[in-house]
N, C-alpha and C positions, 0 to 999 in steps of 0.2 A: 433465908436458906440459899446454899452456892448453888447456880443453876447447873447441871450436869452436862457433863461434854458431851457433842454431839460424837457419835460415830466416825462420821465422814471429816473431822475436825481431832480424833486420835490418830486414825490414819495418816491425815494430811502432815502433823508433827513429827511423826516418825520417818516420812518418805523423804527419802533424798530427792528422787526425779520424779517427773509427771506419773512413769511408767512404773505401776505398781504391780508385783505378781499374787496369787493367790495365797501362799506361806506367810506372807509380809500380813495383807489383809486379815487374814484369821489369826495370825500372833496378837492384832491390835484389836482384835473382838472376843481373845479368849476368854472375859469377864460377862462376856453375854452368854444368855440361855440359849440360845439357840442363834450361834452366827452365823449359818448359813443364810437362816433366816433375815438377818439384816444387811446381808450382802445383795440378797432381791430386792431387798427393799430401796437399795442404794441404786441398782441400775435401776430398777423402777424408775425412779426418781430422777437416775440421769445424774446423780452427784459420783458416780462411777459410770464409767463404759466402758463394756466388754472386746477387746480386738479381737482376743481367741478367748477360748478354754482356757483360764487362768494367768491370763495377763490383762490388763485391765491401765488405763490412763482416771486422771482425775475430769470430770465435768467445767464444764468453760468456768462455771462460776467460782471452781477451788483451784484451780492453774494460777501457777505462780512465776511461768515459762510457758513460749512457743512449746508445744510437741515438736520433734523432730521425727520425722519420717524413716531416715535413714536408721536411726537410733534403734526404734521399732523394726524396720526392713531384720536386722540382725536380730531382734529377739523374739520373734513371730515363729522362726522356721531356723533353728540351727544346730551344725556351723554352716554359717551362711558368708558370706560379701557381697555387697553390690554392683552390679557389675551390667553389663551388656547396652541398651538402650537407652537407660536411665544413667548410667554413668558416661557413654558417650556426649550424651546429651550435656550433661553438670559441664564436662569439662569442654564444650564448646564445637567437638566434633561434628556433629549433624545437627541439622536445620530445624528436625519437628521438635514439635513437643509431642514426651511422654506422659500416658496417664495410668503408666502402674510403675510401682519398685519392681526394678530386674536384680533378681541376684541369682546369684549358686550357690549350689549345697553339696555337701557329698550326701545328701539323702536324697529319696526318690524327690521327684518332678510333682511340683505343690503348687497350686494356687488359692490364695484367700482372698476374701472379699470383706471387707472391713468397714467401721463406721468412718473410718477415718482416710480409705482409699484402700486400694487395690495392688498385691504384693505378688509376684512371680516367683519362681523359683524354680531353677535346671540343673541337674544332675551334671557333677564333673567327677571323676573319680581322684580321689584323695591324693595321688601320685599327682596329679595336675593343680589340684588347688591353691597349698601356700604361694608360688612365685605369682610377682606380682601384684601379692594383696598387699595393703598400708592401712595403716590406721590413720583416717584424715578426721581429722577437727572440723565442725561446718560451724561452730558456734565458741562464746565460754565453755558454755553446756554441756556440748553433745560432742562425740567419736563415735565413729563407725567404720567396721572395716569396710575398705572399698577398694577394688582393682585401680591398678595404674589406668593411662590411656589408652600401653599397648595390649596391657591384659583384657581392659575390654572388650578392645578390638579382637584380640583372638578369641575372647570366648560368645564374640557375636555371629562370628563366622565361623565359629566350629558348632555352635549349635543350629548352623541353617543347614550345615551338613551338605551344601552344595558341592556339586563335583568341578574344582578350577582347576587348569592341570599347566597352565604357565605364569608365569610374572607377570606377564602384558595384559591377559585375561583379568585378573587379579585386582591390579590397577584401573582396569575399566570398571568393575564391580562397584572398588572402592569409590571412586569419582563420580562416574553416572548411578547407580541405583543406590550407594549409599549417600551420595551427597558431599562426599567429603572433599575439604579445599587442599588440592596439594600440597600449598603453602606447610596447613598442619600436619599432613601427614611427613612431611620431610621436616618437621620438629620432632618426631616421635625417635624414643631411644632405639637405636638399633641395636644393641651392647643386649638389653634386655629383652627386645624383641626376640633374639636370637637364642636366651636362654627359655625364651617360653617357648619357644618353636622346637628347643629341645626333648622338653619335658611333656611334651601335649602330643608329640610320633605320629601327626597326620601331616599327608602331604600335603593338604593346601594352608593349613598353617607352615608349613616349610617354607611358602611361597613369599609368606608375609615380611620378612629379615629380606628377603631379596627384591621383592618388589618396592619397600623401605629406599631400600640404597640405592635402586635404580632410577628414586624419584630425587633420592640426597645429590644424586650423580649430575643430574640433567644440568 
């Protein structure tokens, strides 16, 4: 007699990515009496883990790929991008290491806590969001949308809500308490900076395009 397929071995043929949602899950159990029931049974188990409420990755032992973080980062909480801390960081701007995904959302201000790390989430209003997000590749695999360099930067410093009120100010910010090497920061597009500094109507993002050029200038 043919041995009968396991569960977590339906699922795994049908998923494209690591990252499986609950719809996809119960499509591949509708032959079961009760699949809710064997979806417990599957975290139980640990051949599924739960990120949220209905998104779920595969157990180490049925992974057929790295999870990607970022991947996850957008589908935990959205419309999202990654952005702030965690993207300053990827692309080389400041020195720590982070130990959460930064993103924005136009939904309220989220944080999860996860099997698999710890995800942020800051409220930008919609008018603000698309300039400056891409879709970046980190893998074959994986895309995720992520802010540019300069979008990060502005949306680092518009969520600390600090009051700058000149260029020079601004630039000390930048260098002493954020760390950053002039060097980079006078690589950063000003073309771009300038349209996010448009679209975002705070004055110490206004600062940012000028402080930019005054560093391109030196």
């Amino acid at each position: 007699m043919a041995r009968a397929t396991a569960p977590i071995d339906i699922i795994r043929e049908k998923a494209v990515n690591e990252e499986v949602d609950y719809n996809l899950v119960l499509s591949c159990l509708q032959n079961y009496k009760s699949p809710r029931d064997v979806i417990s049974r599957l975290l139980d188990q640990k051949e599924l883990i739960r990120v949220k409420k209905g998104l779920y990755v595969f157990g180490k032992r049925h992974r057929q790929r790295l999870i990607s973080l970022e991947v996850l980062a957008n589908q935990i909480y959205g419309p999202s991008y990654i952005s702030r801390e965690y993207a300053l960081h990827y692309y080389g701007l400041i020195p720590e290491g982070v130990h959460e995904i930064t993103s924005m959302t136009t939904k309220k201000n989220k944080h999860f806590d996860t099997p698999l790390g710890q995800f942020s989430y800051q409220h930008l209003a919609l008018s603000k969001f698309p300039i400056g997000v891409t879709l970046k590749r980190f893998s074959q695999f994986h895309c995720a949308l992520m802010a540019t360099p300069e979008k990060a930067l502005a949306d680092f410093i518009y969520c600390r809500k600090e009051v700058i009120t000149t260029s020079q100010e601004l630039i000390k910010v930048l260098i002493e308490d954020f760390r950053i090497e002039k060097e980079a920061l006078s690589k950063l597009n000003l073309h771009l900076m300038r349209n996010i500094a448009k679209e975002y109507k705070s004055p110490t993002i206004n600062l940012l395009p000028l402080s930019i050029q005054e560093i391109q200038y030196e």
